[in-house]
C-alpha positions, 0 to 999 in steps of 0.5 A: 102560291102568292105572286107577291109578298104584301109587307103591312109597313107602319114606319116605326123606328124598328121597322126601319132598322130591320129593313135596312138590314134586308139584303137588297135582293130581297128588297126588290121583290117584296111589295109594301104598303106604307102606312104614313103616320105622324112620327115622333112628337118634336122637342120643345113644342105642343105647350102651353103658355106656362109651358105644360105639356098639351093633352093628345087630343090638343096636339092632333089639331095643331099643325108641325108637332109631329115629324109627319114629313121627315117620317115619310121621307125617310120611309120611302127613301128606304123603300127606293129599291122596291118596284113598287109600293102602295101608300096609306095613310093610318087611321089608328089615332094614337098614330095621326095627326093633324097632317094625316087628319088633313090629307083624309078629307072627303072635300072634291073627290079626297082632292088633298090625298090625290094630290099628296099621292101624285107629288109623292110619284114625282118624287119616288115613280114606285109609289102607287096609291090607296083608296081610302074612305072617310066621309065627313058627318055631314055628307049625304049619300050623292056627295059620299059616292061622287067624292069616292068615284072622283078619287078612283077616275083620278088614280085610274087616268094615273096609275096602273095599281090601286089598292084599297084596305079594308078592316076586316073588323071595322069596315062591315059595309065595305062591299057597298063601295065595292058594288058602287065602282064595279063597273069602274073596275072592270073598265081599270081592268080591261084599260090593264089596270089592278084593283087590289083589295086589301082584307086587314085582319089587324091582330088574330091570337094564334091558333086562332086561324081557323076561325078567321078564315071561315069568315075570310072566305065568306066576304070574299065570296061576297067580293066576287059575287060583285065582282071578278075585276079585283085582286084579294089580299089576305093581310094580317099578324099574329105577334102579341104586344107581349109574348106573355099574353100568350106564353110562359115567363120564359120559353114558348112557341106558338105559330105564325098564324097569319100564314096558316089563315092564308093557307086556310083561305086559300083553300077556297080561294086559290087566287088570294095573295099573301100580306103581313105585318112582318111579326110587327103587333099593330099597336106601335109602343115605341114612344113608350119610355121603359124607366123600370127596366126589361127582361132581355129576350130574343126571338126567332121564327122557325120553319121547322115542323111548320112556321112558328115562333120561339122566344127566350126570355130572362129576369136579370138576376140580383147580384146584392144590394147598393149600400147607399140605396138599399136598391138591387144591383142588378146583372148587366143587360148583355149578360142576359142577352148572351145566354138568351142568344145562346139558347136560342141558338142551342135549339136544334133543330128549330133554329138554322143559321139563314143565308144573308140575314143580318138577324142571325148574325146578330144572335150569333154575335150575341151568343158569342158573347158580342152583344150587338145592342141592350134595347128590345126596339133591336131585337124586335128589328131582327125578328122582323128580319128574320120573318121576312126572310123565312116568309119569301122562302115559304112564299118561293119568293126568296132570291138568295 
């Protein structure tokens, strides 16, 4: 099995609560790749003179409209218990911004990530750094290969861990720089240094795995026709930015599937480790403002008959009109909640209460009638609890 459980981190409000709510003990043995991104946009700036609003594009060139600095601070104060943690920085742009956009320049060997990953280390010494890869247009191959072999020789003379992440989608070449620091790799790890690199599948359908996997194996068989020197994690989610792109209005199932692309590659590759988003969709919504309302729903991941996935999920009724409006008056939130809790729970034997997870205390508070909060960010957060638990069980990693 994996020797590490690799938890894909993208610091959005609910991750954090769900993280939080981890019991210290499982903290410790989980290994997270952070990946830095801009925060939520500060009050009262990113106008113009007339005080419009700036299109996006306008904001990621202007310096401290983002709360880049207060996010990764909170981040890695929550990560204070792990050993160790890897820091990246994103390249989803709905996610950057102008500091982000900063510290990926290629100037003098990526200096600006190097250095912002060494004043990171002085603050938190379990930080540990990623390589990234983001030529500027102009940059000819000698100045390409020079910027990312000075970035590697100044992590090496550093740190015993690196990583770097690679799109599985996007990233085509990447073995060019794989056979561009081979020799660097073998001397990192002969100084008992590990390479890492990170295959991030991003989003795979479930029941898809299958399909991945085939082409999984055939890169990391060109991984290792470069090299041996690496350690090779197998990242991805399978959680659907909505649950009816792939299922029914109000009850389905489907598979963890990154966990079965594991199990698939591993076939081939036993030495693979394990990475996930922990039931997080890449595509981050939580500055999305819900003005027409929600169907309550709850989730939980089962082991049962494999690691899968169910949800329940409930329109809320009408319960008559508002004379004044001619609106609908709608049920209230935490009735909803309830009974979606409640039939999460009733099903036996898919569902089971986990020791030390504060996930199921909160079904289990909901299904009593104790809703513990009306906002889906919450209930994503105890899904994401609840996943992480079941995977370090799946893993033989769990502590508890």
């Amino acid at each position: 099995m994996s020797e590490n459980y690799f938890l894909l981190f993208k610091t959005a409000d609910a991750e954090k609560r769900a993280w939080r709510n981890l019991v210290l003990e499982r903290q410790k043995v989980i290994f997270p790749i952070v990946e830095l991104t801009r925060g939520k946009k500060k009050p009262k700036v990113g106008k113009d003179k007339d005080g419009n609003q700036l299109p996006a594009e306008q904001l990621r060139a202007l310096s401290g409209i983002y709360g880049f600095e207060s996010n990764y601070r909170s981040t890695l104060e929550l990560m204070s218990p792990c050993m160790e943690l890897f820091v990246d920085l994103t390249r989803e742009p709905s996610l950057s911004c102008f500091e982000t956009d900063q510290l990926s320049k290629s100037d003098m060997g990526y200096q600006a990530w190097v250095n912002f990953v060494s004043s990171l280390y002085k603050a938190s010494n379990n930080v540990l750094p990623t390589l990234i890869v983001n030529p500027s247009e102009d940059e000819d191959e000698a100045t390409y290969v020079k910027n990312i072999e000075d970035q590697f020789d100044a992590f090496a003379a550093k740190y015993a861990k690196i990583a770097y992440r690679v799109s599985v989608l996007e990233d085509s070449e990447f073995v060019y720089d794989i056979e561009l620091l081979k020799h660097r790799f073998q001397t990192f790890k002969a100084a008992g240094g590990t390479f890492f690199i990170v295959l991030d599948h991003e989003y795979i359908r479930p029941r898809n795995g299958h399909v991945h996997s085939k082409r999984t194996s055939a890169i990391i068989s060109s991984i290792l026709n470069v090299t041996n020197d690496v350690e090779i994690v197998c990242l991805a989610t399978s959680f659907p930015k909505s649950v009816t792109d792939i299922g029914e209005e109000d009850f389905d199932t489907f598979p963890v599937e990154e966990f079965y692309l594991y199990e698939m590659v591993r076939k081939d590759h036993p030495n693979i480790q394990y990475g996930d988003y922990g039931s997080i969709n890449p595509i981050r919504n939580d500055e999305v403002i819900i003005t027409q309302g929600w169907r309550p729903r709850i989730d939980y991941v089962s082991d049962h008959e494999g690691l899968s996935v169910y949800y329940y999920r409930e329109k809320r009724l009408v319960l008559g009109k508002n004379p004044a409006t001619n609106q609908n008056i709608l049920a209230p939130y935490p009735r909803h909640y309830t009974s979606v809790a409640k039939k999460v729970r009733n099903r036996f034997p898919y569902y089971q209460v986990l020791k030390e997870s504060w996930g199921c205390r909160e079904i289990e508070a909901a299904a009593n009638g104790n809703v513990p909060s009306n906002s889906p960010s919450h209930w994503i957060s105890v899904r994401m609890e609840i996943h992480i638990i079941r995977l370090l069980r799946q893993l033989g990693l769990d502590v508890i």
